[in-house]
C-alpha positions in Angstrom: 36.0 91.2 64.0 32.1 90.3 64.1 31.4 86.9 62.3 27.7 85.7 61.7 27.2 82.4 61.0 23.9 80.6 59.5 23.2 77.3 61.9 22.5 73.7 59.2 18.6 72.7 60.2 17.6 75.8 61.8 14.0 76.2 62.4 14.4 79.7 62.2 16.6 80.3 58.9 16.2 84.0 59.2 18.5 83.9 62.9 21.5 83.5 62.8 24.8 82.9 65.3 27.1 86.2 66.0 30.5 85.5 67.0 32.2 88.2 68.8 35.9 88.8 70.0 36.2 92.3 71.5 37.7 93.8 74.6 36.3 94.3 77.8 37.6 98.3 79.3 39.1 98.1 82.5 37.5 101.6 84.2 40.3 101.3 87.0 43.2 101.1 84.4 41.4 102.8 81.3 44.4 101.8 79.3 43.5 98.4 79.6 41.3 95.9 78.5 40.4 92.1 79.0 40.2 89.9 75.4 36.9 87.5 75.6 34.8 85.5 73.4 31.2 86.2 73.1 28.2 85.0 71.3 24.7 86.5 69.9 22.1 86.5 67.9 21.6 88.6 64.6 18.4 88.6 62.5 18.8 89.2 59.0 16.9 92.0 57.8 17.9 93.0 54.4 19.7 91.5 51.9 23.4 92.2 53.1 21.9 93.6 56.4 20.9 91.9 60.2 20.0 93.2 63.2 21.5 92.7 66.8 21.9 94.2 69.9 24.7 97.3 70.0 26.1 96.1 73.3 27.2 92.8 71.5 29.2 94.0 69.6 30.2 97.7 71.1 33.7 96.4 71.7 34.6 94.5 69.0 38.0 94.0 68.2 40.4 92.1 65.5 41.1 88.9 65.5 42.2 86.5 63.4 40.4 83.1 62.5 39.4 80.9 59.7 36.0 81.6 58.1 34.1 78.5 57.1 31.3 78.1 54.4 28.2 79.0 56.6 30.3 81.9 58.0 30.8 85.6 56.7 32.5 88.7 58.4 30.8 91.7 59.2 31.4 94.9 60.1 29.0 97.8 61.9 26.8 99.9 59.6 24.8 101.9 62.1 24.8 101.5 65.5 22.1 102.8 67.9 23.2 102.9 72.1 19.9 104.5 72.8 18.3 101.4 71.7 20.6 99.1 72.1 20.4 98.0 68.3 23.1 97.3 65.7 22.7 96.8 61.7 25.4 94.3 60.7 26.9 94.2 56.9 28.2 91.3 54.7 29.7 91.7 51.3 27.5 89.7 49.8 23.8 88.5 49.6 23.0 86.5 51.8 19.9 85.5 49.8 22.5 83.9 47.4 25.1 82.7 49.6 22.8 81.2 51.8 19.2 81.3 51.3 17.7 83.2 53.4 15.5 85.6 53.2 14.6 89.2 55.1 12.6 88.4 58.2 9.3 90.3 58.1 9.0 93.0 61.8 5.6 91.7 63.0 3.3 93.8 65.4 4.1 94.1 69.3 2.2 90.8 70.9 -0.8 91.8 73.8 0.1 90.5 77.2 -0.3 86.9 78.1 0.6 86.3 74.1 3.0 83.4 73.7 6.6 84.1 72.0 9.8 81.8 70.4 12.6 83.0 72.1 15.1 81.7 69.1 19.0 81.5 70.5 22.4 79.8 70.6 24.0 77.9 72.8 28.2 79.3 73.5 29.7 76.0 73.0 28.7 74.2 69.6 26.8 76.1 66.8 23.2 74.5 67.8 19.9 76.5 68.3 18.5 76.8 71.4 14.6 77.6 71.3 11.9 78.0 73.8 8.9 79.7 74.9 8.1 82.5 76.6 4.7 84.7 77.9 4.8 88.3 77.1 3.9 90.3 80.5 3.7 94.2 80.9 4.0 96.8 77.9 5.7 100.3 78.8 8.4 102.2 79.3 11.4 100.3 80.4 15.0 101.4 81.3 17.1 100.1 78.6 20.1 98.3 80.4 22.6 99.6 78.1 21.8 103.2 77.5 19.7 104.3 80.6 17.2 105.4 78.5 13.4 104.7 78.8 12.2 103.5 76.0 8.9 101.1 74.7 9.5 97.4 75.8 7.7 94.1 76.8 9.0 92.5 79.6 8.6 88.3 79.1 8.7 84.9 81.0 9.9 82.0 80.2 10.1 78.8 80.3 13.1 77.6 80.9 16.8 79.9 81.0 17.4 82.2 78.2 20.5 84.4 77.1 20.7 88.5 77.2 22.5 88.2 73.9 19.6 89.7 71.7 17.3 86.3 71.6 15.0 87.1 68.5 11.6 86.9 69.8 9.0 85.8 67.4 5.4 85.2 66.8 3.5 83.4 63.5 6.9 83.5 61.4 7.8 87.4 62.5 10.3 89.3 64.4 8.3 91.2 67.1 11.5 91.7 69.5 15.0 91.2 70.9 15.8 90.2 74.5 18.0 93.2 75.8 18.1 92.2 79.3 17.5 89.7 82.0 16.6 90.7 85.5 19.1 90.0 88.3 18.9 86.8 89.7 15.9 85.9 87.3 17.0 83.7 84.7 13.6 83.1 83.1 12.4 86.8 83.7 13.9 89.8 81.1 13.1 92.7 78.6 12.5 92.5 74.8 13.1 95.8 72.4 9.6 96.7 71.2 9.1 96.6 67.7 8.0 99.7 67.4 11.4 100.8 68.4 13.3 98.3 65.6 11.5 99.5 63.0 12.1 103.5 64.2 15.8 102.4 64.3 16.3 100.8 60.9 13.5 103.6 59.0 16.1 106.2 60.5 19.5 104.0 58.7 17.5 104.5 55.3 16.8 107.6 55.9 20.6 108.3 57.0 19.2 110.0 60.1 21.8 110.7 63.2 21.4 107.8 65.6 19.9 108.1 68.9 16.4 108.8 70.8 16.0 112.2 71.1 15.5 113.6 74.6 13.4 117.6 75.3 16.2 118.0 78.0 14.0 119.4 80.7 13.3 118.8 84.5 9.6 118.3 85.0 7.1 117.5 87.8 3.1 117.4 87.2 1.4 120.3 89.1 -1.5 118.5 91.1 -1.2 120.4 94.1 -4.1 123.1 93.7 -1.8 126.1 95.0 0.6 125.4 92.3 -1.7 125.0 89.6 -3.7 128.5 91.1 0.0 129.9 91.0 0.0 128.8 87.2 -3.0 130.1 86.3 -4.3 126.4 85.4 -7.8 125.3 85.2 -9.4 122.3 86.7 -9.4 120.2 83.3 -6.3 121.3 82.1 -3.1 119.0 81.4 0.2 119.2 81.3 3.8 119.2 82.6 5.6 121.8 84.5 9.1 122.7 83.2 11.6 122.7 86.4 14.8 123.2 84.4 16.4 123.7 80.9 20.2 121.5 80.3 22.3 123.4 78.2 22.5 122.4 74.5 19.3 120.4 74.7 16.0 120.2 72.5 14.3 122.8 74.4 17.3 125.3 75.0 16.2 128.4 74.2 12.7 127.2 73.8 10.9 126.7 76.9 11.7 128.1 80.6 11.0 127.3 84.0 7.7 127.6 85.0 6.1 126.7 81.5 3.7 123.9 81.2 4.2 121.8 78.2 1.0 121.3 77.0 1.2 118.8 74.0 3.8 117.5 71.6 3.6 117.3 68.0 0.0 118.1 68.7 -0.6 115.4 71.5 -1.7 116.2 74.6 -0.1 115.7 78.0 -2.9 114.8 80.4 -3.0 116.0 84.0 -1.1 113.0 85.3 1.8 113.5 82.7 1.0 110.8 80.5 0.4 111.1 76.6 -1.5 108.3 74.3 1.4 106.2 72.8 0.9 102.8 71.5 -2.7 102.8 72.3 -1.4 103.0 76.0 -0.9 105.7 78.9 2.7 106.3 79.0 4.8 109.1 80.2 5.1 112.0 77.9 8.5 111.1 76.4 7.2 108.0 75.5 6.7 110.3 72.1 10.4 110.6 71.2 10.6 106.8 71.1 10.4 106.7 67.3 11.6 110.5 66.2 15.0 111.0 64.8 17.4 113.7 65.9 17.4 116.8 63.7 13.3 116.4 63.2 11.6 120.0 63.9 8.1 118.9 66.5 5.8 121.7 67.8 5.4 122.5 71.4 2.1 123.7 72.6 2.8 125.4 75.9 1.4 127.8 78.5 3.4 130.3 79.4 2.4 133.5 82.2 -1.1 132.9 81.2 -0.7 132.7 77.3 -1.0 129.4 75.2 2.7 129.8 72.6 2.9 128.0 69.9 6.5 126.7 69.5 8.7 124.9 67.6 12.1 123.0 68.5 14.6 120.7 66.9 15.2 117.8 68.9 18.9 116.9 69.6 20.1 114.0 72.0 20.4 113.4 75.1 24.0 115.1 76.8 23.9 114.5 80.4 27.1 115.8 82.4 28.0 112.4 83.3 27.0 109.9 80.3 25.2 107.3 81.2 26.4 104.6 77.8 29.7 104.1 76.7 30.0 104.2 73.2 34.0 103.4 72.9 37.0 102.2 74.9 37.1 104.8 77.8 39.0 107.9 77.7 41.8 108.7 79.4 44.7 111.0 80.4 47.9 110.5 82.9 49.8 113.2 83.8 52.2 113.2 86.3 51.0 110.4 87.8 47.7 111.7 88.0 45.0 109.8 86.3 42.3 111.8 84.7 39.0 110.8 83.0 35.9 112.0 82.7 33.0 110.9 85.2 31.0 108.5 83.9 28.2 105.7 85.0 31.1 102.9 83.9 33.6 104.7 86.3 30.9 105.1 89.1 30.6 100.7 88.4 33.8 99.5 89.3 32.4 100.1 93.1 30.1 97.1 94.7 26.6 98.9 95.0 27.9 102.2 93.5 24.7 104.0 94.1 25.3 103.7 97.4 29.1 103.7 97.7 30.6 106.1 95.0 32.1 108.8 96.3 29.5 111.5 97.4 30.1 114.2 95.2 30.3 112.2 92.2 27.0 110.6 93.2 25.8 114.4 93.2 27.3 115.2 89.6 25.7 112.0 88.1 21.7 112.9 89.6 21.7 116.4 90.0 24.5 117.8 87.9 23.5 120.1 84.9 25.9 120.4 81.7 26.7 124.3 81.2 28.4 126.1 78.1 31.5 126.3 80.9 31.5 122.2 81.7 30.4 119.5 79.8 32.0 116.9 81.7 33.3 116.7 85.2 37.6 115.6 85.5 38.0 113.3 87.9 41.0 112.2 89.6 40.2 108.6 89.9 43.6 107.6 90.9 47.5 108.8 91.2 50.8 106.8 90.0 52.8 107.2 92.6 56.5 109.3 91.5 58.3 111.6 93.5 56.7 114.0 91.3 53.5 113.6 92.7 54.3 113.4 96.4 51.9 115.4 98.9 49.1 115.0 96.2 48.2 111.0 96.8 45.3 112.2 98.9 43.7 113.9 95.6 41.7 111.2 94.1 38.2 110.6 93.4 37.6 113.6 93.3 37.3 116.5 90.2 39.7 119.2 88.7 37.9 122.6 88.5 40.3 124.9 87.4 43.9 124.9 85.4 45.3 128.5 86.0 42.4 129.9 87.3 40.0 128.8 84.6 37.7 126.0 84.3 38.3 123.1 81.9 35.4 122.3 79.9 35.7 118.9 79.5 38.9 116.3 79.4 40.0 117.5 75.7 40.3 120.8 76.9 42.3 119.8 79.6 44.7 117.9 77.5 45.0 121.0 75.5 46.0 123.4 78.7 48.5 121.1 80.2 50.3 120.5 76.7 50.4 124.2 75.9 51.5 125.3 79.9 54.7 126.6 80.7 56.2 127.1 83.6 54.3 126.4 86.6 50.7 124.8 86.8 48.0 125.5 89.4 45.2 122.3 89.7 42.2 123.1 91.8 40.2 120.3 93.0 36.9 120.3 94.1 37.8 120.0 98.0 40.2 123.0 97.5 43.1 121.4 96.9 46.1 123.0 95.2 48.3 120.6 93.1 51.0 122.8 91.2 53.7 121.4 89.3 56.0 122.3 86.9 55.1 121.9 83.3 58.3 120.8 82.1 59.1 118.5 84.9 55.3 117.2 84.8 55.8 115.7 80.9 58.9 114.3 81.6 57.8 112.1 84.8 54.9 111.2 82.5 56.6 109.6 80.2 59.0 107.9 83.5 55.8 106.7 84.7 54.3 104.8 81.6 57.1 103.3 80.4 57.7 101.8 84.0 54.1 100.7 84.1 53.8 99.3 80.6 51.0 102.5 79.6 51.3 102.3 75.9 49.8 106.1 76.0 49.7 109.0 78.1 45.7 109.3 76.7 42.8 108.5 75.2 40.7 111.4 74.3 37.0 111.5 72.5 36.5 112.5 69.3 34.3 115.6 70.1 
């Protein structure tokens, strides 16, 4: 349950307190979770309506407490993991039940502006304010979603929250802290405005949620043998497309070796960068505020021809997803415990870009979704049962074929092993052979849970 609740003597009526319970996924034991207590900020933005961050309230859960006066329930109305944004709904106006009206989205502040950071303190239901100087605008990985998207970073004054601290500036909402750097209490990220408004204009509009994404590998051709090899001028801009993913924007639309020349009519400059914000940015910087399911033209040259295109953008689907969106999915069978690859799984090791197992490190930089895998199995651990002995060496790494064929993703494994008879043949990506029988398999899966207190054999995506 998500409850928002309006601080007495605020000096900024239009924030507000979030109170969260939810449950924090255990990635070792994906059939577990840890209850905790957490607490945010939400902006009201419409009459029933305010805005906070997604990850605040991602994992939201139950729970079962009195609701006083200056408190209301809400529930999720659109939630946005690209950009880390959630739209919160009461039952009633909140103009009426407590005075306070829709905060007005101001402009993004210039560098060296100063800002309100406006936030609550854990303990007691008291506002915590202070100041902060805006720094760099650009592109900024978003904590939550990996994606790079417009933001300011700040400085403060004194220690601040990465609970979505409204930012403001003359009376407005110009920004959400979604991020503090490591060790750097007084240093963090704020969500540009630009992106906020994108986000909530895309709820009225009932547009899917997410930041589109081209899906293509690109590198900027200033070497002059490769641009001679392209048949590029001297003056001439643009990208060069290195690779397609499967099921993306450009799918079907643009090949290797094109140069995307402009989108939507902007062009790409020789560097890579496009005019976005009045600033030099890279050239996605142009999907920051489109809306899946839009139609934008590609200019592009192609074997020494300028095409004219057109595409539909879709999101982004990398093989291994890089934001959670839900509790993690899951499936034991025999013991083995199968899930798909993910950044969260790759987590639960100290330094993981480092330290996670090589070929998982491989899948989640280099790997490529195809219409045969959309997500790579992984074994990340085995319960052990007699029915699994001589295959505890088998973890951490992937399943690539049941009977000879490859599973697509976890669902369609789930669907194999529940319809096999007989024996099974698992392949795993160092050769391995694990082969059980089907029959014996589903009955030490059930021994297996019930000794360890699973309350399900699975958790599976709804995809």
């Amino acid at each position: 349950m998500i409850v928002v609740e309006r601080v007495a003597g605020s000096p900024f009526a239009p924030v507000v307190r979030v109170l969260v319970r939810s449950h924090d996924p255990d990635f070792d034991l994906p059939w577990a979770s840890t209850a905790y207590e957490d607490v945010g900020v939400a902006v009201v933005v419409g009459e029933r309506t305010l805005l906070c961050l997604a990850s605040l309230v991602l994992d939201a859960v139950p729970w079962e407490r009195p609701i006083g006066t200056d408190q209301a329930v809400a529930r999720i109305a659109a939630i946005d993991h690209d950009r880390d944004l959630a739209l919160l709904e009461v039952a009633g106006s909140i103009a009426e039940s407590w005075g306070l009206a829709p905060i007005e989205i101001g402009p993004l502040p210039g560098a060296g502006d100063v800002v309100v950071l406006a936030g609550f303190t854990e303990d007691e239901p008291a506002q915590r304010q202070g100041h902060a100087v805006l720094g760099d605008v650009g592109l900024v990985r978003y904590a939550h979603s990996q994606r790079h998207l417009l933001a300011a970073s700040i400085e403060a004054r004194q220690p601040f929250s990465d609970g979505g601290d409204a930012v403001l500036r003359g009376g407005k909402l110009v920004g959400l802290v979604m991020q503090r750097e490591r060790d750097e209490p007084l240093r963090g990220d704020v969500i540009a405005p630009e992106i906020i408004r994108a986000f909530l204009a895309g709820v009225a509009r009932g547009a899917p949620p997410g930041v589109p994404a081209l899906g293509i590998g690109f590198q900027v051709p200033t070497h002059p043998a490769l641009r001679a090899a392209l048949a590029l001028e001297a003056d001439d801009g643009g990208i060069v497309v290195t690779r397609v993913e499967h099921g993306s924007t450009c799918d079907g639309v643009l090949e290797p070796r094109d140069v995307l020349v402009a989108i939507d009519g902007v062009p790409i400059a020789g560097d890579g960068t496009v005019e976005y914000a009045g600033r030099d940015l890279r050239h996605y910087a142009l999907l920051c505020d489109r809306t899946i399911g839009e139609r934008v033209p590609l200019t592009v040259w192609r074997r020494g021809e300028v095409r004219e295109l057109e595409a539909t953008l879709r999101p982004l689907s990398a093989l291994v997803p890089r934001v959670r969106t839900g509790p993690p999915a899951y499936l034991v069978f025999a013991g083995l415990v199968l899930q798909p690859l993910s950044r969260d799984f790759l987590r639960t090791w100290e330094d993981w870009w480092n330290n996670g197992p090589k070929e998982f490190l491989h899948a989640y930089y280099l790997g490529q979704r195809t219409a045969e895998q959309h997500e790579v199995v992984a074994i990340t651990q085995i319960l052990e049962d007699p029915i699994n002995e001589g295959y505890r060496d088998f973890h951490n790494e992937s399943i690539v074929r049941v009977d000879g064929a490859a599973p697509r993703d976890l669902r369609t494994l789930a669907r194999r092993l529940d319809a096999a008879t007989g024996t099974i043949v698992l392949e795993t990506s160092t050769n391995g052979l694990i082969v059980l029988d089907a029959a014996e398999a589903r009955a030490a899966t059930a021994r297996i849970c019930a000794e360890r207190g699973i309350a399900s054999d699975r958790r599976l995506d709804d995809r």
